[in-house]
C-alpha positions in Angstrom: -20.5 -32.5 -15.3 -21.8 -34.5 -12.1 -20.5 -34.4 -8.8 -18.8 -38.0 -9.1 -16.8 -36.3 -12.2 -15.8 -33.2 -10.6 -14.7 -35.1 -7.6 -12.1 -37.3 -9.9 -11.3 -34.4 -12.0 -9.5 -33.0 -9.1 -8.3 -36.3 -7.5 -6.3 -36.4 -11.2 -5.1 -32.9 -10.6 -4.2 -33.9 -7.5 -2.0 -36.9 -8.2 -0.7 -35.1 -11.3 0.6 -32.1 -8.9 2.0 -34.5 -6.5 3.5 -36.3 -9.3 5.5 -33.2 -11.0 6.6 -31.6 -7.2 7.8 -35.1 -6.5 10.3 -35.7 -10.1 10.3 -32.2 -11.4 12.6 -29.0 -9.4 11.5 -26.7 -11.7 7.8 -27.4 -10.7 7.7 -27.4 -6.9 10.0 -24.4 -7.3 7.3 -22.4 -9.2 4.4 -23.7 -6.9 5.9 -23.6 -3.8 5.2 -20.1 -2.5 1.4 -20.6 -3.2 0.0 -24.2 -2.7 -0.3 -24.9 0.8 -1.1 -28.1 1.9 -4.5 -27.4 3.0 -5.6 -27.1 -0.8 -5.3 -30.8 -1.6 -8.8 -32.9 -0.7 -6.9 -35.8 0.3 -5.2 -36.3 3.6 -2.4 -38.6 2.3 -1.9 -35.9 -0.3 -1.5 -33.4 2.2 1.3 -35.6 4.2 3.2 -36.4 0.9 2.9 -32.4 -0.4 3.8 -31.6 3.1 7.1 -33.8 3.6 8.7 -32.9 0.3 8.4 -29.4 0.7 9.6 -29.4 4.2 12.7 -30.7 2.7 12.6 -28.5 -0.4 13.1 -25.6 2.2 15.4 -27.1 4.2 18.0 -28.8 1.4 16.9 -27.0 -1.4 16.3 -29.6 -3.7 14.1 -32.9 -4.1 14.1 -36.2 -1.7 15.5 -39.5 -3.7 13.0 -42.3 -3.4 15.1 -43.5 -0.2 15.2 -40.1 1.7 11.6 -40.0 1.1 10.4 -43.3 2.5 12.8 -42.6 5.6 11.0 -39.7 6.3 7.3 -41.2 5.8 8.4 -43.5 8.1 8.8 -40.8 10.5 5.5 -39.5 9.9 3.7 -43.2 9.9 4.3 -43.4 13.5 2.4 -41.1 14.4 -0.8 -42.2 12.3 -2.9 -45.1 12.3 -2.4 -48.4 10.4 -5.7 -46.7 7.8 -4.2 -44.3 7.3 -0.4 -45.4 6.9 -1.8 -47.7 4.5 -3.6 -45.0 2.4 -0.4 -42.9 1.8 1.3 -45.8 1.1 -1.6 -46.4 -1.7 -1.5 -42.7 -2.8 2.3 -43.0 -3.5 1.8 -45.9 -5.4 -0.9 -43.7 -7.8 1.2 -40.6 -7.8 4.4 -42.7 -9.1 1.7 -44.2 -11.6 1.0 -40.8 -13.3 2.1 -39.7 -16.3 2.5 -36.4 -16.9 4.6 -35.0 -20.9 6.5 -31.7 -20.9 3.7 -30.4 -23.0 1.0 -31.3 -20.1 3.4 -29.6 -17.4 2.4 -26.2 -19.1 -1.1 -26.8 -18.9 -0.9 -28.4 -15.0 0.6 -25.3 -14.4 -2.5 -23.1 -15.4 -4.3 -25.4 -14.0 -2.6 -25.5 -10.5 -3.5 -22.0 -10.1 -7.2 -22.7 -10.4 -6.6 -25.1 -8.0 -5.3 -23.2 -5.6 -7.8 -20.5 -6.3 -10.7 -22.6 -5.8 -9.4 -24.5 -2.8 -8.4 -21.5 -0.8 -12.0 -19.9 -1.6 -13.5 -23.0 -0.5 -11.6 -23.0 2.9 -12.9 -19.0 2.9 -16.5 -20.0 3.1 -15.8 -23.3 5.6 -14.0 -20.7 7.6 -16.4 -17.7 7.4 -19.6 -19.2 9.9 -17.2 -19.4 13.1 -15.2 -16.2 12.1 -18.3 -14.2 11.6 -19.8 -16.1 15.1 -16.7 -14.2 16.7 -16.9 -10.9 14.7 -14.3 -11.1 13.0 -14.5 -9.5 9.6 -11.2 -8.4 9.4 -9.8 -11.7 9.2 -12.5 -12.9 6.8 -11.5 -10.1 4.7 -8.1 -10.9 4.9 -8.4 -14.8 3.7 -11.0 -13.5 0.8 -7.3 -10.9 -0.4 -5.1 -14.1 0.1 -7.1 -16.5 -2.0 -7.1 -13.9 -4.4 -3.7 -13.2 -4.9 -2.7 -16.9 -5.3 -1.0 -17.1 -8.2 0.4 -13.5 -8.2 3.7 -13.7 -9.2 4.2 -10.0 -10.0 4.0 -7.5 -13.1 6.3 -5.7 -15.3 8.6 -7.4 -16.1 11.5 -6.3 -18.2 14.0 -7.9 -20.4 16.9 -5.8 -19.5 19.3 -6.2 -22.8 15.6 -5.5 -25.4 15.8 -2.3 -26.7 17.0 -0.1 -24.1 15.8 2.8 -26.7 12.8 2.2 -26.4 12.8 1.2 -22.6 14.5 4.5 -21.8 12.1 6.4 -24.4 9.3 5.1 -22.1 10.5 6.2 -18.9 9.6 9.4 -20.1 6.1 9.2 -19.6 6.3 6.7 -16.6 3.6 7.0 -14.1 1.0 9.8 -13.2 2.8 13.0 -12.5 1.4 15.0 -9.7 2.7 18.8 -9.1 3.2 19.6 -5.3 2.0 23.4 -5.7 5.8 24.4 -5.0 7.8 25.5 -7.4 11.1 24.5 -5.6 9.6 21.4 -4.1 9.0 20.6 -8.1 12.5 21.3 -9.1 13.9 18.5 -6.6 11.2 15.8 -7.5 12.5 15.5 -11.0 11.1 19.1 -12.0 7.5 17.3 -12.4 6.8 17.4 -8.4 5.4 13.1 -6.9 5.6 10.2 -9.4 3.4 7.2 -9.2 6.4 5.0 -10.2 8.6 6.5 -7.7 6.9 7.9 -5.3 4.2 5.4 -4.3 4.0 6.0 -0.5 4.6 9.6 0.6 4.6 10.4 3.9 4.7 13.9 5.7 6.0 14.0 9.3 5.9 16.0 11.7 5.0 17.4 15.3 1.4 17.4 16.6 -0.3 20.9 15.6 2.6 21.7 12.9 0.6 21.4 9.9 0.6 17.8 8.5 -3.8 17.8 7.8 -2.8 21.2 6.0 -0.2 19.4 3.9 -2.5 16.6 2.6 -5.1 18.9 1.9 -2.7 21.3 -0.3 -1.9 18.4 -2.1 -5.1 17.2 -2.6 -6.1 20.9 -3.9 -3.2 20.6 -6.0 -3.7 17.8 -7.9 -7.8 18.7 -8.2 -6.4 22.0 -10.3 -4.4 19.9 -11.8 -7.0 17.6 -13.7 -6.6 14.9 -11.0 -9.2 12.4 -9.5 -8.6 12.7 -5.4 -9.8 9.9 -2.9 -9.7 12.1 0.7 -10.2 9.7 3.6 -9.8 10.9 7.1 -9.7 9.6 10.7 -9.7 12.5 13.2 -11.1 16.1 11.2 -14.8 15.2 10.0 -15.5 14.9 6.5 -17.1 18.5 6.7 -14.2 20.2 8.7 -11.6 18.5 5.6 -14.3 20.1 3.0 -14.2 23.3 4.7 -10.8 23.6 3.8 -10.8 22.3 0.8 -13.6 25.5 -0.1 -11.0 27.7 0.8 -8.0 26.3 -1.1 -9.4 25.7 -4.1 -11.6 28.9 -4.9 -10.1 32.5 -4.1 -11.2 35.8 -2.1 -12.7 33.5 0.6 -11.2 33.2 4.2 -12.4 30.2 5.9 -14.1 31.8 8.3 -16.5 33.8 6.1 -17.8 30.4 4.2 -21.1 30.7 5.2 -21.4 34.3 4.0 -19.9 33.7 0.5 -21.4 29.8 -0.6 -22.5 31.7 -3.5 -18.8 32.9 -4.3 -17.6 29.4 -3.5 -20.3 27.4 -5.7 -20.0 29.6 -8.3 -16.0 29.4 -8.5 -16.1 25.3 -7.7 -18.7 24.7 -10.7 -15.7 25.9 -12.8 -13.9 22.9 -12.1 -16.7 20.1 -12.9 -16.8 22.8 -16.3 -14.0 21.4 -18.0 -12.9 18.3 -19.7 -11.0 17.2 -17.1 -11.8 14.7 -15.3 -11.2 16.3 -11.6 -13.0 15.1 -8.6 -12.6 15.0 -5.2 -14.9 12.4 -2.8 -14.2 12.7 1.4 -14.9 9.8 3.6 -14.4 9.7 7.0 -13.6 7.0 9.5 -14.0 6.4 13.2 -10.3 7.4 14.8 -8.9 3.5 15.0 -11.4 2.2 12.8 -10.0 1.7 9.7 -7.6 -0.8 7.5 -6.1 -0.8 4.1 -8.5 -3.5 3.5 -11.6 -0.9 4.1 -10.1 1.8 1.8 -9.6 -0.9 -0.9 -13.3 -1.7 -0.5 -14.2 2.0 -0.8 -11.8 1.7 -4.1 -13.2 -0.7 -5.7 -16.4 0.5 -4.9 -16.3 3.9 -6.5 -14.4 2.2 -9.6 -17.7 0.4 -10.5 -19.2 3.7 -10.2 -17.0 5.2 -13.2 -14.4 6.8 -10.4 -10.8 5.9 -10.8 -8.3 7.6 -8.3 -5.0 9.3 -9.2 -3.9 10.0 -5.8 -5.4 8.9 -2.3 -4.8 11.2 0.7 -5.2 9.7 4.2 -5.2 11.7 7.1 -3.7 9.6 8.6 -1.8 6.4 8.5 -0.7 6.6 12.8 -4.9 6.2 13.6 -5.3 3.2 11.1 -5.6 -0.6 12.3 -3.5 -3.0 10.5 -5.6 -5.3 8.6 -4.7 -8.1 10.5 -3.3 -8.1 14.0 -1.3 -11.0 14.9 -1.3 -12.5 18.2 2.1 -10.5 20.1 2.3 -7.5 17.4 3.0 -4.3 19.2 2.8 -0.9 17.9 6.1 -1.4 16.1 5.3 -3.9 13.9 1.5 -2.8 13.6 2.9 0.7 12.7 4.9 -1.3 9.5 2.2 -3.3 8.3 -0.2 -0.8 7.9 2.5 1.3 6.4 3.5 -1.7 3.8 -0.7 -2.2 3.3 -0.9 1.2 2.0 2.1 1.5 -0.5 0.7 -1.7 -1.6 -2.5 -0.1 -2.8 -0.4 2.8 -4.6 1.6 0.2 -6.6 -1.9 -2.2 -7.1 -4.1 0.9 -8.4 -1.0 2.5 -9.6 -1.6 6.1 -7.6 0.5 8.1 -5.6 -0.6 7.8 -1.7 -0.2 10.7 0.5 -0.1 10.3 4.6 1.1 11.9 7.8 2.4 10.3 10.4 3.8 11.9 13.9 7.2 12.6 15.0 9.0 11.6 18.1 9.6 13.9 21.0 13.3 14.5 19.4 11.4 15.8 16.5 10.1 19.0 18.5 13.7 19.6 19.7 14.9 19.5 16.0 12.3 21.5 15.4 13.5 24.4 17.8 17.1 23.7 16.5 18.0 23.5 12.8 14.2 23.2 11.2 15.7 20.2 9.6 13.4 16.8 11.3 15.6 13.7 10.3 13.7 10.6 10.0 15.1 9.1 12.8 12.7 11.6 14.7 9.7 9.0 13.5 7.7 7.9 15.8 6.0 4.7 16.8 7.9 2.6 14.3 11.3 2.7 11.9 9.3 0.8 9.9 7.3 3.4 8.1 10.9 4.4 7.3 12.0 1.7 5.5 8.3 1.7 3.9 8.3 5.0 2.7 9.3 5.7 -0.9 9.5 10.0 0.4 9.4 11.6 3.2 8.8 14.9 3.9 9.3 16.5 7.8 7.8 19.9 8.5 8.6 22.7 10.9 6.8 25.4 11.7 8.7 28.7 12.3 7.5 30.9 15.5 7.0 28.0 17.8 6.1 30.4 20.6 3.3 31.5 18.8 -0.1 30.4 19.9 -2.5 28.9 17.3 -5.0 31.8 17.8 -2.5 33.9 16.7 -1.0 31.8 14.0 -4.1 32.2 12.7 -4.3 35.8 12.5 -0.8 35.6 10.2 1.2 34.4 7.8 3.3 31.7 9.2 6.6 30.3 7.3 6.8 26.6 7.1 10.1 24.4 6.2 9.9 20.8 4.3 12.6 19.0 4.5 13.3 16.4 2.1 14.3 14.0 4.8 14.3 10.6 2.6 13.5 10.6 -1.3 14.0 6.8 -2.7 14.5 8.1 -6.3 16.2 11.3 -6.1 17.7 14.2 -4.2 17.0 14.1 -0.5 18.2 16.8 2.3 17.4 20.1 0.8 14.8 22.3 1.8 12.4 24.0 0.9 10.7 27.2 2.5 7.0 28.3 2.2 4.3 30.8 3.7 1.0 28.9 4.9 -1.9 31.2 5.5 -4.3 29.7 7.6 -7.2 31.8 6.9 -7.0 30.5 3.2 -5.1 27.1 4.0 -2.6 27.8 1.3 1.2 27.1 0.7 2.9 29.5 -1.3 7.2 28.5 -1.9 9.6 31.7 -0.9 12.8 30.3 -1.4 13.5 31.9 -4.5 13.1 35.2 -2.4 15.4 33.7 0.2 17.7 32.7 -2.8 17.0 28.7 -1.7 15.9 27.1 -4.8 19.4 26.7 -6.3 19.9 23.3 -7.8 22.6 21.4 -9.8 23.0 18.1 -11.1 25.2 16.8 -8.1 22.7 17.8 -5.6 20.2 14.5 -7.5 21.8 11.6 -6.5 19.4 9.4 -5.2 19.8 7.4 -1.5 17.8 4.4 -2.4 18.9 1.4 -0.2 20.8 3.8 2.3 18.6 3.4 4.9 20.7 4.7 8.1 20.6 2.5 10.9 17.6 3.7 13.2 18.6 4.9 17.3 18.6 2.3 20.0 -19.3 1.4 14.6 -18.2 3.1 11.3 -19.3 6.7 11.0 -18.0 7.0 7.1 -19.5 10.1 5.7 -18.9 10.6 1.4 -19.3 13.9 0.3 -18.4 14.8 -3.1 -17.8 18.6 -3.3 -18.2 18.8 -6.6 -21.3 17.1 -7.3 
C-alpha cells in the first residue's frame, strides 16, 4: 500500500470515529477514556473530537446538532477564517459517513490500532527533545501509556454462571507462598501470602528493627518452597543480601564463618538447582534513589525472555524508590503513593506476590516500647501506601535496650503484627525468634500458647480503611547458577 493510500485509509477512520462519537452514546462512551485528541491527524478533527467530549464529561450525554454549532461557534472565534472554514468542511464529511451496526464492531477494533499507532507515533516525535533533556523516565513512561491503550481490564466474571464452578476454582486461585511461620500461615488462610489477595505486602517498621531480615526470610522461604524469587535492593549490596541468603537457606553455617565453610554452602545450595523444581533466586541492586517500577519491569521482562518467570519479587525497599514519573508540585506524599500503586500494579500485571518494607513514623518507636502492636497509622511518609497495601505487617523487636552488637550475639524475639490484611483476619499477632547469626525466623507462639484461632477471628477489614491522623550500579548475581 502507498503512502497516498495509508494517508486516506486513516482520514476514513478518522471521519468514521468522529462520525459514531458524534450519533452513537454507546461509542464515545467505550472510547472515551483512551483516544485523546492528539491521535487524530487532522486539526479540525481534533476541535470537533475535542468539543463533544468536553460536553460528554460535563452533561453526560451527546450535543444535539444546535448545542453543537453553538459551541463551535465559540471555538471559531478564536481561529482563523482557514481554519473555521475547514471544520466547517470536516463536519460536513463526518455527517456524510456511513457507518452499519455490523461496521461499528469492526471500527471498534480498529480504533484501538488507532490509538495504538498514534500514541507511538507522538512517542518517537517526542523522544529527540526528551532525550536532549535526559529524560528517560518520561520517555519510558509515554512508551507504558501507548501501550496500555485499549486496556480495559481482565477477568471478568459473570456473576449468576455457575457459581459451582466459580467457587470450585477459588480453590486453586493464585500462587500460594508459605511465610516460614506456622501461626503466620494459620491467619493467611492456612496457606501463608496469595497472589490474588495479597498482591502488595508490605513490612513496616522502625529503622534497625529487622525489615531487610524479613524480605530475605521470605525470599528463603519461597526458594525452599519451589519458588522463582526476583531480589532487588537499594541500600545492602547485592553481595551483603547474598550473604544472608547463604545462611538462611543452607544449615550449620553462621554468617560470619562463610568464608571458611563455601564448600559446606556450595555443596548444600547445589541441592536446590538438583531438583525438579524450578527454584531460583537472581539479586540486583540499585543506586539508593535510583530506581522506578518502570526499571524493575524492564529487568522483568528482560529475564522472561531469558526462560525466568518470577513468583514473588522482594524489594528492599519501596521508601528509596523514585516514582516513575514526578509531576511538577508532587511532594513526598503523593510520590510515596505512586510508587506504592506502580508496584502492586506489577504484582497484579505478572500475577506475583510483591514483598517491601517501608519505615514507620516516630510514633511507631513509641508503640514499639508500649504494646509491641505498630498500627498503620505509625506509617510514615505517606497514608497512601496504606490504602495501597493489600497487607501489612509491623514488626517489633523485643529488648530495645539492647545494642546491635549484642543482638547479635543472641537470640532476639520479634512480634508481627497483622496490622491491615485486605482479605482476611487482621490484628493478631504473631511471636518469633530471629537469630542473627543464621538470619532465621523460627514462630514460638504455640509455646507461648498464641496461635489460637477460630472462625470469628477471619473476618476480613477490606474497605475499612480508618481515617489517617491530622549512574546505575545494578549488580545480578544468581546464587544458584
Amino acid at each position: 500500500m502507498d503512502a497516498k493510500k495509508q494517508f486516506e485509509f486513516g482520514n476514513s477512520i478518522e471521519l468514521k470515529i468522529l462520525h459514531c462519537a458524534l450519533t452513537r452514546r454507546r461509542f464515545l462512551t467505550t472510547i472515551i477514556d483512551y483516544v485523546n485528541k492528539e491521535y487524530f491527524q487532522a486539526y479540525a478533527s481534533q476541535v470537533i473530537y475535542d468539543v463533544t467530549i468536553q460536553f460528554f464529561k460535563k452533561y453526560k450525554t451527546i450535543p444535539s446538532n444546535d448545542v453543537f454549532l453553538n459551541l463551535l461557534k465559540a471555538r471559531f472565534e478564536t481561529e482563523s477564517k482557514e481554519v473555521v472554514k475547514e471544520i466547517v468542511q470536516h463536519i460536513i464529511d463526518v455527517k456524510k459517513c456511513i457507518v452499519s451496526p455490523e461496521e461499528e464492531v469492526y471500527l471498534k477494533d480498529e480504533c484501538l490500532l488507532f490509538c495504538k499507532r498514534q500514541a507511538f507515533t507522538n512517542c518517537i516525535l517526542n523522544a529527540p527533545a526528551l532525550l536532549k533533556d535526559n529524560q528517560f523516565d518520561h520517555i519510558e513512561r509515554q512508551v507504558s501509556i501507548a501501550n496500555m491503550i485499549g486496556d480495559i481490564g481482565e477477568d471478568e466474571i459473570e456473576y449468576f454462571k455457575d457459581p459451582i464452578a466459580r467457587l470450585s476454582s477459588e480453590i486453586d486461585a493464585g500462587i500460594c507462598i508459605p511465610t516460614g511461620l506456622e501461626t503466620l500461615d494459620r491467619y493467611l488462610d492456612g496457606k501463608g501470602y496469595n497472589t490474588i489477595k495479597h498482591p502488595l505486602v508490605l513490612f513496616m517498621a522502625p529503622s534497625g528493627v529487622g525489615k531487610s531480615i524479613l524480605l530475605v526470610h521470605t525470599g528463603a522461604t519461597g526458594v525452599k518452597h519451589g519458588k522463582t524469587v526476583f531480589h532487588y535492593t537499594f541500600e545492602l549490596s547485592s553481595l551483603m543480601t547474598a550473604a544472608r541468603y547463604d545462611v538462611c537457606l543452607t544449615s550449620g553455617v553462621r554468617i560470619n564463618e562463610r568464608v571458611q565453610k563455601k564448600d559446606t554452602i556450595a555443596h548444600q545450595l547445589k541441592a536446590y538447582v538438583d531438583t525438579d523444581e524450578k527454584n531460583l533466586l537472581f539479586i540486583k541492586e540499585y543506586s539508593t534513589g535510583t530506581c522506578t517500577a518502570n526499571m524493575i519491569r524492564a529487568d522483568i521482562e528482560k529475564k522472561i525472555t531469558q526462560g525466568y518467570t518470577p513468583d514473588m519479587i522482594i524489594i528492599d525497599y519501596m521508601d528509596i524508590m523514585r516514582a516513575s514519573e514526578h509531576n511538577f508540585g508532587d511532594n513526598a506524599y503523593a510520590e510515596q503513593q505512586r510508587i506504592s500503586e506502580e508496584l502492586r500494579a506489577i504484582a497484579q500485571d505478572y500475577n506475583v506476590c510483591v514483598f517491601s518494607a517501608t519505615q514507620t513514623n516516630r510514633s511507631g518507636m513509641k508503640e514499639m516500647d508500649k504494646s509491641g502492636q505498630i498500627e498503620t497509622d505509625a506509617i510514615a511518609d505517606s497514608w497512601g501506601k496504606v490504602k495501597t497495601a493489600d497487607l501489612i505487617i509491623s514488626i517489633s523487636r523485643d529488648g530495645k535496650n539492647i545494642s546491635q552488637e549484642v543482638a547479635d550475639m543472641i537470640e532476639q524475639k520479634m512480634t508481627l503484627y497483622i496490622a491491615k490484611n485486605r482479605s482476611g483476619v487482621s490484628f493478631k499477632s504473631v511471636k518469633a525468634k530471629v537469630d542473627y547469626n543464621t538470619m532465621t525466623l523460627t514462630d514460638i507462639s504455640a509455646t507461648l500458647g498464641q496461635n489460637t484461632f477460630t472462625e470469628s477471628s477471619s473476618q476480613p477489614i477490606d474497605n475499612q480503611d480508618v481515617t489517617p491522623p491530622n549512574k546505575d550500579n545494578s549488580k545480578n548475581i544468581d546464587i544458584f547458577r
